[in-house]
N, C-alpha and C positions, 0 to 999 in steps of 0.2 A: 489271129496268127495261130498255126497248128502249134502242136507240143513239137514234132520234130522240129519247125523251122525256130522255135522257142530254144530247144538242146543247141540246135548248130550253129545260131547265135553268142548261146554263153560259152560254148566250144570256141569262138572268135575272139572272144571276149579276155577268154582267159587264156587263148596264145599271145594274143597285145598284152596282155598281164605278166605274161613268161610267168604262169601259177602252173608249174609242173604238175602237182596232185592232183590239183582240180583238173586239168588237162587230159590228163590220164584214163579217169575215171567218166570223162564224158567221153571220151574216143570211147572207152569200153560199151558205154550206154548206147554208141551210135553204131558200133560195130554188131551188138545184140539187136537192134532193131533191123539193121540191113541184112543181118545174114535170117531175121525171119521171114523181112520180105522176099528173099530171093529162095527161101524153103516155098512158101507159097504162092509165088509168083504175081504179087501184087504189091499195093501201095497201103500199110497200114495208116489205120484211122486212129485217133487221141486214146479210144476204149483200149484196144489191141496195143499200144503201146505204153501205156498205162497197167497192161499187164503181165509188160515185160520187165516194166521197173520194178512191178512187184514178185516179179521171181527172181531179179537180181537183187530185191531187198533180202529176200528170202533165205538166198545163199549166201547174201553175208552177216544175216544174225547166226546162221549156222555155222560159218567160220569163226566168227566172232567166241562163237560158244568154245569151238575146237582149239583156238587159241588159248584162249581164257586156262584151258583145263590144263594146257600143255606151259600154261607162265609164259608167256611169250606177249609182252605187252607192245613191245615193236611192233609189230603182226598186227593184235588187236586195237592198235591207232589207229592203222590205214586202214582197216575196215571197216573202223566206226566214222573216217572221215567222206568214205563212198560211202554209207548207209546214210549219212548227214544230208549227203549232194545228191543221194537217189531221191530220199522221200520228199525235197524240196520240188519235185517233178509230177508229183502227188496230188491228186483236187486236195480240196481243205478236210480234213477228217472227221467224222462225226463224233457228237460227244456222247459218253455213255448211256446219258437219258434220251437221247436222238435214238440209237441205236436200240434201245430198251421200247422204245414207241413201235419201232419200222417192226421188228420180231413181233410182237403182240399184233400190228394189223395183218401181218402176213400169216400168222396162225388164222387168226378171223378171217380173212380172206378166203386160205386154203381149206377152214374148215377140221382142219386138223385136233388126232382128239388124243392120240399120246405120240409115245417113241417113233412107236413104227411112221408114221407121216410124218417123220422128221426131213426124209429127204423131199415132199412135196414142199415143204416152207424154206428149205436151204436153197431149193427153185428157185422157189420167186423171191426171194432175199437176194440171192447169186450177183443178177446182173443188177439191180436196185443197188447194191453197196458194195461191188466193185471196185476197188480202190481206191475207199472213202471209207473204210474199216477193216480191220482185220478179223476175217471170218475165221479164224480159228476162233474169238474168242465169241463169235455171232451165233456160233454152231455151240459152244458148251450152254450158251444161254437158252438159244432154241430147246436143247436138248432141256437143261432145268425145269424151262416153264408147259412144256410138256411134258413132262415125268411127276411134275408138282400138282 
């Protein structure tokens, strides 16, 4: 089963629930993904939408933040309970010694020998951990163990 048909599923799921929130925030999720498909005029695939979750995770740690600052803990519920029902859409995340391997062979691999060939190992790390890490924190590592 694709992840879309997986989303409009639990979208189904949670209108026979009458689970408002959750509801909500999958219409959102399936409203982001349709209006990519119809920017590009095709049918995305698990990757491409797996990357849409992850910019809609993206924009609500940063509301999240913005809330936070602003006291507003109303606010900062419902965005921590969409960042809950996004990342559950998620492949399974690697763990930091996973993550700590895949850098080290993608350095070996690319050859890379400081900074400057950071962005040849952030290449081939990119589509390799995809939405099975957070490459912000891929890229401070890369950066370490190349500077080291």
């Amino acid at each position: 089963m694709s992840l879309k048909s997986t989303i409009t599923e639990d979208m189904k799921v949670a209108m026979k629930a009458k689970e408002a929130q959750r509801l909500s925030a999958i219409r959102l999720l399936l409203a982001a993904i349709k209006q990519r498909e119809v920017d590009e005029r095709k049918e995305l695939s698990d990757t491409e939408i797996v990357a849409v979750v992850e910019k809609m995770i993206k924009q609500r740690r940063d509301s999240i933040a913005q809330f936070q600052a602003a006291n507003r803990k109303d606010l900062v519920d419902g965005e921590t309970f969409e960042l809950n029902l996004l990342a559950g859409y998620l492949p399974k995340q690697l763990t930091d010694a996973e993550i700590a391997q895949e850098v080290s062979a993608a350095i070996a691999q690319t050859g890379a020998k400081g900074v400057p060939d950071m962005g040849k190992v952030m290449g081939a790390l990119k589509s390799k951990l995809a939405g099975r890490a957070d490459l912000g924190k891929v890229s401070a590592l890369v950066k370490t163990k190349l500077a080291g």
